[in-house]
C-alpha positions, 0 to 999 in steps of 0.5 A: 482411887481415880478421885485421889489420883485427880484430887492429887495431880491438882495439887501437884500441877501448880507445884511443877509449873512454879518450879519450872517457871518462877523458880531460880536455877538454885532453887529448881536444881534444890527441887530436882534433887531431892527428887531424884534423892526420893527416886533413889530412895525407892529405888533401893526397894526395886534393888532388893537392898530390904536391910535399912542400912544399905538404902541409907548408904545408897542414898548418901552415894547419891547425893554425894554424886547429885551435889558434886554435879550440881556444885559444878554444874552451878560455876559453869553455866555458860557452856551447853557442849561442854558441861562440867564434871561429865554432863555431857558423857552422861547424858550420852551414856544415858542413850546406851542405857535405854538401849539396854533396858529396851532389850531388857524388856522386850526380852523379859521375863528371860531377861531377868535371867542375868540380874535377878539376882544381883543387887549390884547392877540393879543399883547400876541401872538406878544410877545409869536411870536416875543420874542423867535424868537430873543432867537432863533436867539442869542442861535442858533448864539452863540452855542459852540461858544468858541469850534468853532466860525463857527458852530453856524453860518453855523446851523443859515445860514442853517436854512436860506437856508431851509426855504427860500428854502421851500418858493421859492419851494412852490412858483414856485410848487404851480404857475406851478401845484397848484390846491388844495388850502391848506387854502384857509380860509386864504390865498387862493393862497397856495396850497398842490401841492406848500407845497409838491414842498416846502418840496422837495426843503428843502429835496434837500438843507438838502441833499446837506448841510449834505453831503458838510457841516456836522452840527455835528448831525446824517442826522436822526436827522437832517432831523427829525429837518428840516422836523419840522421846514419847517412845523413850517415855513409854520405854522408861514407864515399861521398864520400872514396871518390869523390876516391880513386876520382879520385886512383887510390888505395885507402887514403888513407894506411897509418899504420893497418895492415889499415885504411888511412889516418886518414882512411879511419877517421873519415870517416863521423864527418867527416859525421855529428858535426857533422850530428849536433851540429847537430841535437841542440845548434841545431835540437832 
């Protein structure tokens, strides 16, 4: 399995850079939404939507909201404060969903309580997961893109770099020292030593980054942005384990051999992009 999941991101690591790097805005918005297409696609499973008709019917709900926003979002790209068709409200919306979902879990398994049964909010916490993720993306891609076309991308590319940083971290910590299992109600093999071994990693990768590529923001704030978005990573991955957990399944899907599913890749960035965009484009 740990042969397939290296074999696999190898193949997958080049993939992303060139998307994010060398790409057209056409063509990574083309990328991203089909991606977020696939999220929602396995998401319909972790909504307990079983009969294929209804995740047809969720997938044309998404892309008739993914395309409407990209079509919009492709005739204004000047304006970062003032994104068309609600960029902006949705990506702060995204804020109070993560708030939600952080209650969700830390009360679990009394959470599910309220939802468990109901297809419709699990649909509703899809959209509230998967629709900012892709504002966050485009907004974050395309800042100040007719100053610079590269600072947009290089904040994209580092945000990237963190939380993959943060999960490897977590990963390696938690294999070599973990002993205190941080939830263990929804996924039994985090632990607080790997957080911790995540959380230094991203710290070295802020550091490195601050010093040899300057985002245009003062390390405080950038370090306040990061801290905030690894938690919101670790948050997002938390939360996909915990409507897994609920469905009795392990990968979200099995388009991606050794890792799963779509979604058991993206979602800690499903979390921390648009926390991160919020932060760094409205708040900082």
């Amino acid at each position: 399995m740990l042969k397939h999941r290296f074999i696999t991101a190898l193949i997958l690591l080049p993939i992303v850079i060139s998307a994010v790097f060398l790409s057209s805005t056409l063509c990574f918005a083309i990328v991203t939404l089909v991606i977020c297409l696939l999220a929602a696609w396995e998401w319909g499973r972790l909504a307990g939507l079983t009969v294929f008709s209804q995740r047809i019917g969720l997938i044309i709900f998404f892309s008739i909201f993914l395309i409407s926003l990209l079509l919009n979002f492709l005739t204004d790209q000047s304006s970062i404060h003032f994104l068309p068709f609600g960029f902006s409200l949705l990506i702060w919306l995204s804020l109070g969903w993560w708030i939600i979902a952080l209650i969700l879990v830390l009360t679990y398994p009394n959470s599910a309580v309220f939802w468990q049964h109901s297809s419709f909010l699990r649909i509703i916490f899809g959209i509230l997961t998967i629709i900012p993720f892709f504002c966050g993306m485009l907004a974050l891609r395309q800042y100040a893109y007719e100053q610079d076309h590269k600072i947009g991308i290089v904040w994209l590319f580092y945000l990237m770099l963190l939380v993959w940083g943060a999960d490897s971290g977590a990963y390696i910590f938690g294999k070599r020292f973990g002993k205190h299992q941080l939830a263990p109600k929804i996924s039994p093999g985090k632990t607080w030593e790997g957080l911790i071994g995540g959380l230094l990693v991203s710290t070295l990768i802020s550091l490195l980054f601050a010093y040899y590529f300057p985002l245009g923001i003062t390390y405080q704030k950038l370090f306040i942005c990061s801290v905030i978005s690894v938690f919101a990573s670790i948050l997002g991955d938390l939360t996909e384990s915990m409507f897994k957990r609920q469905v009795r399944i392990k990968d979200s899907g099995y388009l991606i051999p050794g890792h799963g599913g779509i979604l058991d890749r993206i979602d800690s960035l499903t979390a921390a992009v648009p926390v991160f965009a919020c932060f760094m484009l409205f708040i900082f």
